[in-house]
C-alpha positions as CSV (number, residue, x, y, z in Angstrom):
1,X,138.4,81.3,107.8
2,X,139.9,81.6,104.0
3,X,141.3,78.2,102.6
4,X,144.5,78.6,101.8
5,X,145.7,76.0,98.8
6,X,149.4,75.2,96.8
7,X,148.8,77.0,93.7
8,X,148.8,74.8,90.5
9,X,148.8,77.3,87.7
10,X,148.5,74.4,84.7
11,X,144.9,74.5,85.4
12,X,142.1,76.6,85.2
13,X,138.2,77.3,84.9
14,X,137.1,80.0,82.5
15,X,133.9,82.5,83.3
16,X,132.1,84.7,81.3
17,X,129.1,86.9,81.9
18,X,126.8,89.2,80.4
19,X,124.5,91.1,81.9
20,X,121.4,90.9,79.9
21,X,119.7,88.9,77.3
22,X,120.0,91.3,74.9
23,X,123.6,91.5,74.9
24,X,123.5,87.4,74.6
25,X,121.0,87.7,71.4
26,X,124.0,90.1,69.9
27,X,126.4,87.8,70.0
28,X,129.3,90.1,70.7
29,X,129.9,89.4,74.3
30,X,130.4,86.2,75.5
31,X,132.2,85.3,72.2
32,X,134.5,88.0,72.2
33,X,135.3,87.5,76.6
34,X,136.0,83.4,75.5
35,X,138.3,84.0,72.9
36,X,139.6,86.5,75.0
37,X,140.5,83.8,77.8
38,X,141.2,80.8,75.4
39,X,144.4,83.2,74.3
40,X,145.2,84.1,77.3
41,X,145.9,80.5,78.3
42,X,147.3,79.1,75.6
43,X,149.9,81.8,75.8
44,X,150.2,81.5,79.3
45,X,150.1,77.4,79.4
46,X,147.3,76.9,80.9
47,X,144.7,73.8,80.2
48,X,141.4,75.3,80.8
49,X,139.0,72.3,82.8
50,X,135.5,74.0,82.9
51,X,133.6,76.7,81.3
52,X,130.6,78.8,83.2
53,X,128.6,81.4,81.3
54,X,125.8,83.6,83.2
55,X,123.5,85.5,81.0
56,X,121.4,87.7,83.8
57,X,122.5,90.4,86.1
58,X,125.0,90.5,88.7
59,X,123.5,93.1,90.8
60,X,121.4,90.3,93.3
61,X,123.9,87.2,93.9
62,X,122.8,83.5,93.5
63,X,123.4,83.2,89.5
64,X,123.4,79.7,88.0
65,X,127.1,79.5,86.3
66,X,128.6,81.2,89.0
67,X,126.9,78.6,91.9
68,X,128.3,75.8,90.0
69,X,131.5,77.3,89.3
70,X,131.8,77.6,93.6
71,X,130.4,74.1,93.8
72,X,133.3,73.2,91.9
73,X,135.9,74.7,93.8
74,X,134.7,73.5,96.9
75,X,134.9,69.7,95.4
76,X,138.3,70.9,94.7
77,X,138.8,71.7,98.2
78,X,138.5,68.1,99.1
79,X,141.1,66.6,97.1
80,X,144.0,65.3,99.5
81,X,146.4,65.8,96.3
82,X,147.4,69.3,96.1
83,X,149.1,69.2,92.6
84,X,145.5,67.8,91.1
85,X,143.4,70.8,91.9
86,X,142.3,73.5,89.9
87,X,142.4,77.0,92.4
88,X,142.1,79.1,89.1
89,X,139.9,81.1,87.3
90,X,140.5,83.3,84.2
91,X,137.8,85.9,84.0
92,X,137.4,89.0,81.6
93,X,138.2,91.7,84.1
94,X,135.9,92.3,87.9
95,X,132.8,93.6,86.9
96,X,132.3,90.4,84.6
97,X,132.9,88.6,87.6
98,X,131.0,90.3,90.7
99,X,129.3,93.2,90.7
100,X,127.5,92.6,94.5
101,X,130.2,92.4,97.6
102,X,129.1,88.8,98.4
103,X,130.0,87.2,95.7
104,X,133.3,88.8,96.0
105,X,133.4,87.3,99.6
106,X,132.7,84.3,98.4
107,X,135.2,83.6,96.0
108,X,137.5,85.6,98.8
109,X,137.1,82.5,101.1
110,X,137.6,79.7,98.9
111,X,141.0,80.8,98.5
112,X,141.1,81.0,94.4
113,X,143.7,82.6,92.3
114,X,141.8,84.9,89.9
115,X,143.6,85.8,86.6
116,X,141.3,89.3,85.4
117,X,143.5,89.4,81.8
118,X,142.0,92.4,80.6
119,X,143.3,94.0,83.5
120,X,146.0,92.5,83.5
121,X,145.7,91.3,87.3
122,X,146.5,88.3,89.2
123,X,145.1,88.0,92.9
124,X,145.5,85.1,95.1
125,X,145.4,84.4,98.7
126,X,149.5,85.5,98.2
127,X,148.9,88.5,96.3
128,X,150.6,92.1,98.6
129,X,148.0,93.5,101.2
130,X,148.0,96.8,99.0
131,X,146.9,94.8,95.8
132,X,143.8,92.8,97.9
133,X,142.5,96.6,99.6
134,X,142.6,98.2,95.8
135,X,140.8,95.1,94.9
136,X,138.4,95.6,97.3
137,X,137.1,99.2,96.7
138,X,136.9,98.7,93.3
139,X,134.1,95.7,93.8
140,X,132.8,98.5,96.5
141,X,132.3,101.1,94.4
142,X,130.9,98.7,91.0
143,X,128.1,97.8,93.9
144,X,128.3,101.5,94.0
145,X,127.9,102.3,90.4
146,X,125.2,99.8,90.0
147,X,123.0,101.2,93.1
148,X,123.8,104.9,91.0
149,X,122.3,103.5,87.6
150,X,119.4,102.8,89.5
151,X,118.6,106.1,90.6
152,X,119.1,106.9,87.7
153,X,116.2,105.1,86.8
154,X,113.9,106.4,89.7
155,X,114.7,109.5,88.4
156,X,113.4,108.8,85.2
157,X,110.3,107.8,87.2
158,X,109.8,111.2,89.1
159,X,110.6,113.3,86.1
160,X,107.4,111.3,84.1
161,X,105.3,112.3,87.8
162,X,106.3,115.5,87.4
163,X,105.0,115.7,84.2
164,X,101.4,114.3,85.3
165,X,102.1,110.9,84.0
166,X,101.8,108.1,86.4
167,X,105.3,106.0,86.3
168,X,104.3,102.5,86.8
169,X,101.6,99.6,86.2
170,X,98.4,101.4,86.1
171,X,95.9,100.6,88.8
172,X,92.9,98.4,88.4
173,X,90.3,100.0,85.3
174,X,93.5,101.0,83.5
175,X,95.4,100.6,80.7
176,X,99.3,101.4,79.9
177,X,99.6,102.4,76.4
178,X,102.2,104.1,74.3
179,X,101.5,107.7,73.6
180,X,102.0,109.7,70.6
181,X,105.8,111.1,71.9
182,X,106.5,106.9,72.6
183,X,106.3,107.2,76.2
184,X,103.8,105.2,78.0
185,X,100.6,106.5,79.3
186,X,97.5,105.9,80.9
187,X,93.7,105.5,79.4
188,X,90.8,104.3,81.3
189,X,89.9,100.4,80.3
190,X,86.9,100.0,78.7
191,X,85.6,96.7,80.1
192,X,86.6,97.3,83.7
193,X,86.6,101.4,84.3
194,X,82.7,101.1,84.0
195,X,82.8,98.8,86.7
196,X,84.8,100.5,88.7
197,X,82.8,103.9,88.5
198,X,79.9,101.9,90.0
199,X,81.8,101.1,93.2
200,X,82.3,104.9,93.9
201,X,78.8,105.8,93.3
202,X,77.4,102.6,95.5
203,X,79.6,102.9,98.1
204,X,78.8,107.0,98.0
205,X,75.6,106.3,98.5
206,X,76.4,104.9,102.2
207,X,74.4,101.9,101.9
208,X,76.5,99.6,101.1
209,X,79.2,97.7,102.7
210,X,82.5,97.7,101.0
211,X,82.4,94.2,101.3
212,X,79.2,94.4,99.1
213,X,80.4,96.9,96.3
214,X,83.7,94.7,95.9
215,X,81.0,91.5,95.4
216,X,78.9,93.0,93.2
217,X,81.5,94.4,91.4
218,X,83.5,90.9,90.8
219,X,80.0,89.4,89.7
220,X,79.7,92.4,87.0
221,X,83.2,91.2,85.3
222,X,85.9,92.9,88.0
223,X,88.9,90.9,87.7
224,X,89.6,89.6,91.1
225,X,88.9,86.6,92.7
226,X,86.7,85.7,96.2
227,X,89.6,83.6,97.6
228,X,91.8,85.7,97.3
229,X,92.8,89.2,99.0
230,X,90.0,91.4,97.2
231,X,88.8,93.2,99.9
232,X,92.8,95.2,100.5
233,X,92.4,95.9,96.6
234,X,88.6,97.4,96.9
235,X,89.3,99.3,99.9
236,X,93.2,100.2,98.4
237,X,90.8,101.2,95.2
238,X,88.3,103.4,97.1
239,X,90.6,105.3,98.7
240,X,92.7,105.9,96.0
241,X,93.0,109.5,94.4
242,X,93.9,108.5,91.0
243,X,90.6,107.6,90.2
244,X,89.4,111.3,90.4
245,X,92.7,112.9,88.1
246,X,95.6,113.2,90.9
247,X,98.1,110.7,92.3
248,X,100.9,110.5,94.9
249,X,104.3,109.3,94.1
250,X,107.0,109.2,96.7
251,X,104.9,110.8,99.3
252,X,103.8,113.6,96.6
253,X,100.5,114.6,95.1
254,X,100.5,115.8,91.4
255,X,98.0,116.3,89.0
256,X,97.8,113.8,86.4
257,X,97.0,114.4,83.1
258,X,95.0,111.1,82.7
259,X,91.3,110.8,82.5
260,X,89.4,110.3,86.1
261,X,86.7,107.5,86.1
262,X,84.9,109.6,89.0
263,X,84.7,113.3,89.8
264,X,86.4,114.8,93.0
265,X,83.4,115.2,94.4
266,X,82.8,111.5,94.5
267,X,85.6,110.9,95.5
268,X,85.5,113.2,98.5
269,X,81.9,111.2,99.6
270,X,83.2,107.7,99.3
271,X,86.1,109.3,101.9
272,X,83.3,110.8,104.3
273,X,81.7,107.4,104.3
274,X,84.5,105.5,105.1
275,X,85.5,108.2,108.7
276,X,82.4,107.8,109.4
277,X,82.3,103.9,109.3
278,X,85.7,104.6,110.8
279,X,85.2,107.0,113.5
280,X,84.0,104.3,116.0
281,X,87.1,102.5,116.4
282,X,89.6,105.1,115.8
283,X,91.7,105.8,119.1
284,X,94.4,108.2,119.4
285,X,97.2,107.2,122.0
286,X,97.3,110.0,124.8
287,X,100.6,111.0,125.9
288,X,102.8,108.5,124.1
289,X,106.2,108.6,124.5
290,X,109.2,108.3,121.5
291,X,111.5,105.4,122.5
292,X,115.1,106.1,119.8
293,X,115.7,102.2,119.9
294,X,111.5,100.7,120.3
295,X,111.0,97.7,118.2
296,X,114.6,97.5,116.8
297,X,116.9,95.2,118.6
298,X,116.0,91.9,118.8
299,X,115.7,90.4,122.0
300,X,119.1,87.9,122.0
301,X,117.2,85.4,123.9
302,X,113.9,84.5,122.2
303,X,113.6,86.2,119.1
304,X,111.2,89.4,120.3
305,X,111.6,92.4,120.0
306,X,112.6,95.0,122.7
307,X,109.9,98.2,123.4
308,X,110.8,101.1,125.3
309,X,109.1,102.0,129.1
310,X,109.1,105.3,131.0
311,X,109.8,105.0,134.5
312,X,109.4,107.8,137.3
313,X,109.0,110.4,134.0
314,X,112.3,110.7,133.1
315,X,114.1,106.8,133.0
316,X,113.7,104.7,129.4
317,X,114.4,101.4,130.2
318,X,113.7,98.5,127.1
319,X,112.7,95.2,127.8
320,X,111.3,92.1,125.5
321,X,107.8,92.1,124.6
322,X,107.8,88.5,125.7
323,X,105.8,87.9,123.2
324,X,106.6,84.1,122.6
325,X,106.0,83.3,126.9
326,X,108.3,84.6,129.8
327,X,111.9,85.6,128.8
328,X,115.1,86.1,131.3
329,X,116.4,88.8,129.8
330,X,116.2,92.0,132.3
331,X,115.1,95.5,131.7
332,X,118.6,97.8,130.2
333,X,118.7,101.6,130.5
334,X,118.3,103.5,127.2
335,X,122.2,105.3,128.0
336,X,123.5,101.9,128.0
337,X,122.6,101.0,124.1
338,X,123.7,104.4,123.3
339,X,126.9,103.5,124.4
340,X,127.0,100.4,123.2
341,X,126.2,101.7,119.6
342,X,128.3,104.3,120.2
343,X,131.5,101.7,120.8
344,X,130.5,99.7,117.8
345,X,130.0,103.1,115.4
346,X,133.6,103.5,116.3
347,X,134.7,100.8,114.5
348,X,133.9,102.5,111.4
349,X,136.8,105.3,112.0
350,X,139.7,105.1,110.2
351,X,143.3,107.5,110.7
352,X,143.2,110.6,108.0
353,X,146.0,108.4,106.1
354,X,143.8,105.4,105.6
355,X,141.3,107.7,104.3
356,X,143.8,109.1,101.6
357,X,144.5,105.5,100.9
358,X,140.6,104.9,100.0
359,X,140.5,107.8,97.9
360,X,143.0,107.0,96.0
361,X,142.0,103.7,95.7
362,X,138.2,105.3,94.8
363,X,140.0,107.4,91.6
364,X,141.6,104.1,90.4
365,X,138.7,102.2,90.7
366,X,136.5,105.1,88.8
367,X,138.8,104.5,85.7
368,X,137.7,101.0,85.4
369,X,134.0,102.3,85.5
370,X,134.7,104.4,83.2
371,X,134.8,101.8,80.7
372,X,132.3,100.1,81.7
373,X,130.0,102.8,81.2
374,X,131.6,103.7,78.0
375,X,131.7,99.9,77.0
376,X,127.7,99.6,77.8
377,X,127.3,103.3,75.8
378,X,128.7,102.0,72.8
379,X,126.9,98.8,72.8
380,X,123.5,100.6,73.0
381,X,124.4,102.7,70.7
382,X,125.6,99.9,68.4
383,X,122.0,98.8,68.7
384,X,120.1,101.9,68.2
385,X,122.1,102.1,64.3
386,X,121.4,98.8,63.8
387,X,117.6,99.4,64.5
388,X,118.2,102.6,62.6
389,X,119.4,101.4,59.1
390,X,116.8,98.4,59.7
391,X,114.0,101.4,59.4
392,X,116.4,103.2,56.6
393,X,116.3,99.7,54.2
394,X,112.5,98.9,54.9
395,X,111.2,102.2,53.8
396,X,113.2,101.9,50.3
397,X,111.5,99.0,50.2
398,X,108.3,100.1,50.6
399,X,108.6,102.6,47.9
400,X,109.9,100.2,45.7
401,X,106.1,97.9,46.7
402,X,108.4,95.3,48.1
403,X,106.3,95.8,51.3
404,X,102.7,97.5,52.0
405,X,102.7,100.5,54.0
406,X,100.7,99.1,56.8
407,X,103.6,96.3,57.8
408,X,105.8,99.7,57.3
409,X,104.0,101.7,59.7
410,X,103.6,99.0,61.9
411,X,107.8,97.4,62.2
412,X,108.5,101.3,62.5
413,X,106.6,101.8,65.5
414,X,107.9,98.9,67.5
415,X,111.7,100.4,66.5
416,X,111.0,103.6,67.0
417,X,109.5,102.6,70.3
418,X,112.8,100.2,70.9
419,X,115.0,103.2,70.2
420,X,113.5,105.2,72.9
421,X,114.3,102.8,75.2
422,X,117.7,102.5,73.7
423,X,118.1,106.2,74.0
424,X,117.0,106.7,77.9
425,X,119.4,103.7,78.7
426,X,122.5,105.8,77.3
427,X,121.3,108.9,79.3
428,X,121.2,106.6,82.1
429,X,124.4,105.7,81.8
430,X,126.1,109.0,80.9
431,X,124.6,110.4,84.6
432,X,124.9,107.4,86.8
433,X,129.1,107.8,86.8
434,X,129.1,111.8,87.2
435,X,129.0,111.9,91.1
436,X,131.6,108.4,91.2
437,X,134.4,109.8,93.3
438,X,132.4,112.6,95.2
439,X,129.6,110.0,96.7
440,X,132.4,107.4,97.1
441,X,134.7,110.1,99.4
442,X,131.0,110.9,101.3
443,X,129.8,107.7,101.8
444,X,133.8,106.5,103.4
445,X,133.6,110.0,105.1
446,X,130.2,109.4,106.6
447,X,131.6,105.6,108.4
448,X,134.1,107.8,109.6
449,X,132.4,110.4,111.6
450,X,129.2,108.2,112.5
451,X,129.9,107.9,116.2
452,X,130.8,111.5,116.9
453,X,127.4,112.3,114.4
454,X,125.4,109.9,117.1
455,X,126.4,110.9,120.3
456,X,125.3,114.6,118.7
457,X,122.1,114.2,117.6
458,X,118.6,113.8,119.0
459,X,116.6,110.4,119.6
460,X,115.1,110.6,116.1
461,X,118.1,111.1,114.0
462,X,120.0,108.5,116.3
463,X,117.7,106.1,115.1
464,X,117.8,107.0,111.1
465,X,121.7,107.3,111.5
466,X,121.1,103.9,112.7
467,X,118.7,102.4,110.1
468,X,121.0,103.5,107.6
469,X,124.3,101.7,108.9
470,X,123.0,98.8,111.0
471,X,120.6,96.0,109.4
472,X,119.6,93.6,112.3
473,X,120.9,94.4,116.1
474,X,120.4,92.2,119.2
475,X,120.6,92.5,122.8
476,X,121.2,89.2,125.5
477,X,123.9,89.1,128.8
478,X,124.4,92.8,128.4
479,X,126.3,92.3,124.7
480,X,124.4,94.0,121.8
481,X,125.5,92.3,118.6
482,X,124.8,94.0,115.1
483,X,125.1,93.4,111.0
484,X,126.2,96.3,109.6
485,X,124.7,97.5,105.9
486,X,126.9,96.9,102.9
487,X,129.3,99.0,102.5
488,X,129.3,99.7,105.7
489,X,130.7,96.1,106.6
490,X,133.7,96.5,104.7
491,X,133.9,99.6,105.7
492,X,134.4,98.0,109.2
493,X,137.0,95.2,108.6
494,X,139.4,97.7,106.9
495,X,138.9,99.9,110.0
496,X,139.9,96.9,111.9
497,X,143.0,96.3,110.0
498,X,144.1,99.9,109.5
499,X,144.1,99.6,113.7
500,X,146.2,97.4,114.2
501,X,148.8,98.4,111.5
502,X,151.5,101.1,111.3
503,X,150.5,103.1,108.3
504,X,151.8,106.1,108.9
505,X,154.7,107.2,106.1
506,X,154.2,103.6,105.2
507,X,155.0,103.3,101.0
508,X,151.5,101.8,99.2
509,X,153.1,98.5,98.4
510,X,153.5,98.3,102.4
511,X,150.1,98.6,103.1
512,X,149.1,95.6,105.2
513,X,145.7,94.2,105.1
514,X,146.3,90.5,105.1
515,X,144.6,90.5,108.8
516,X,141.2,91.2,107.6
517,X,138.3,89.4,109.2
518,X,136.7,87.1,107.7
């Protein structure tokens, strides 16, 4: 349950963040957020206590500043006299604060006032219901915005496939290198690719273990070690098509443009060795029956896991593996967890008005990412100028034989190379923001109509509808208790408020949320 405290507004802690090292090294940042805040309270009278800086991302919670800036609060907490605690924190605007939903949960219970002065925002456990739900989809959707620059990045990833260049760490016997266009590329190493030829064409042969090629091939200079793991990375290696020219990436072959260490045809023996070695104790299950719900919910009880029985050919009851000794909990029909997840699905619908509500709320909080995104744009921009009139002044100097044309050659590379980078970071961000509002409206849309979606579908869409909305379920005395995927939570206890509310012709500022669970 929130902690609800007397305010004392002479008092605060101020926070800054950045979200990367290189925006630290600039200098621009955390300067500019602290002077920012230092006015700010001296206009506003405020004596600032502490000061907590994060240089690191906020996309994965648990950062150092922010840790001891909820330590402190919670010391606060415990201070019988109300007029000596500090409940307030002065912060740039929300994205410098939280960009993950349990940070903001965090800071939620504690029961802080939160001054965002760039907004030009207060919220405290006081603030008006409509102010705290605004609040709320705007940290929503920066989690949102953040997950989107992402896939911006995987996207990246699949256009280099696409092209026949392998996008990540090249395997064992190769080398990542910059190519002539400055994107990365892959050559065979010329210590190890040797080596690893030799463990096709042995293990080809068919007769030698793989066991044997992997031992022979660490004693001829392959980098792994006996303790450890290496017989997963020679038979991961074996059976691995990059070797030959092709790869698979996201469950697709291409051709790469690389250079194969072994021909196809090699490649193709070493595979007929290993179903033959294989064959004997390969079994295909006969007659094996799809279970929607098999291996999913946790038995509430001991900790195993439920499977799926067929009884008299048409019945699917679920009962616990019992794999940890004899367990009490009885056998459940399959239409009863349907219902059950049917019932708790439904607590993701919300009224058509509370949906315009979020929409709205969606387009405000898409303005704020808007700067964001043209805040970072500029900054990498800022950079790739910088790096730019750095290559501008060395060259004059060059041809004045202030420098030699090697060290030229050389510093040009690297920021050429650093521009590049520079460059697909501000088409990253330029595409992660275009679909903001339409995969906002989806994703609220989607909570909306998941039970009615459910009870529709078949048994193997019921269970990837519930993969993507549900992370851990459990089933004990006939109750089936679930964690719902973020959004989805939130999703949940504004559905639970919006229920028990009148919102209908309601005015915003009426808008009551202040019965949220927590």
């Amino acid at each position: 349950m929130r902690r609800q405290f007397s305010p004392n507004p002479s008092t605060a802690v101020m926070y800054a963040r950045v979200s990367s090292d290189e925006q630290e090294k600039e200098g621009f940042s955390i300067p500019a957020q602290q002077k920012l805040l230092r006015g700010y309270a001296a206009e506003e009278g405020i004596d600032i206590v502490e000061e907590y800086v994060d240089v690191e991302t906020a996309k994965a919670a648990g950062r150092t500043g922010f840790n001891a800036m909820v330590e402190f609060f919670e010391k606060q907490a415990k201070i019988k006299d109300e007029e000596r605690r500090c409940i307030t924190i002065l912060v740039e605007k929300t994205d410098r604060l939280y960009r993950n939903l349990k940070d903001y949960v965090t800071l939620d219970e504690l029961g802080v006032n939160i001054h965002f002065v760039k907004e030009n925002v207060v919220l405290s456990p006081n603030s008006h219901s409509s102010e705290r739900f605004m609040h709320g989809i705007k940290v929503l959707m920066a989690r949102q915005y953040v997950d989107n620059l992402s896939e911006e990045v995987k996207k990246g990833m699949l256009e280099k496939a696409e092209q026949g260049i392998w996008p990540s760490k090249a395997p064992i016997g190769y080398l990542n290198v910059d190519g002539p266009n400055g994107k990365k590329v892959v050559i065979p190493d010329p210590e190890v690719g040797p080596i690893i030829k030799r463990m096709f064409e042995r293990y080809a042969a068919g007769n030698m273990s793989m066991e044997d090629v992997g031992l022979l091939a660490m004693e001829e200079g392959l980098p792994l070690k006996r303790e450890g793991n290496y017989r997963a990375v020679v038979q991961y290696t074996l059976k691995n098509r990059f070797y030959y020219g092709d790869f698979i990436y996201k469950k697709k072959l291409y051709k790469g443009i690389h250079e194969g260490l072994v021909s196809r045809e090699c490649w193709d023996k070493v595979q007929e060795v290993r179903a033959e070695r294989k064959a004997a104790k390969l079994r295909k299950p006969k007659n094996r029956k799809s279970f929607a719900f098999a291996r999913m919910i946790a038995c509430g009880h001991c900790g195993c896991s439920l499977v799926g029985a067929l009884k008299k050919g048409k019945y699917i009851y679920y009962h616990c593996t019992h794999y940890r000794g004899k367990c009490d909990e009885p056998y459940v029909r399959e239409e009863v967890l349907e219902e059950k997840f049917t019932e708790i699905l439904r607590t993701l619908h919300f009224d058509e008005e509370v949906l315009d509500w979020m929409r709205l709320a969606l387009r405000e909080s898409q303005a704020d990412e808007q700067r964001y995104r043209e805040e970072a744009v500029k900054r990498l921009r800022s950079e790739y100028d910088k790096l730019q009139k750095r290559i501008d002044t060395m060259y004059v100097d060059k041809l004045d034989g202030r420098i030699d044309a090697a060290f030229f050659d050389q510093k040009q590379q690297e920021w050429r190379e650093e521009q590049g980078r520079l460059t697909d970071s501000i088409a990253e961000h330029q595409k992660a923001n275009e679909s903001y509002i339409a995969e906002g409206i989806m994703l609220m849309e989607l909570a909306n109509r998941a039970a009615d979606l459910f009870e529709k579908q078949p048994a193997s869409e019921k269970r990837r509808l519930l993969d993507f909305v549900l992370s851990n379920s459990s089933w004990a005395n006939g109750e089936l208790s679930v964690e719902f995927r973020q959004p989805f939570g939130m999703i949940a206890d504004m559905a639970a408020v919006s229920a028990t509310e009148e919102v209908v012709g309601t005015a915003p500022d009426d808008l009551c949320l202040e019965k949220l669970p927590r």
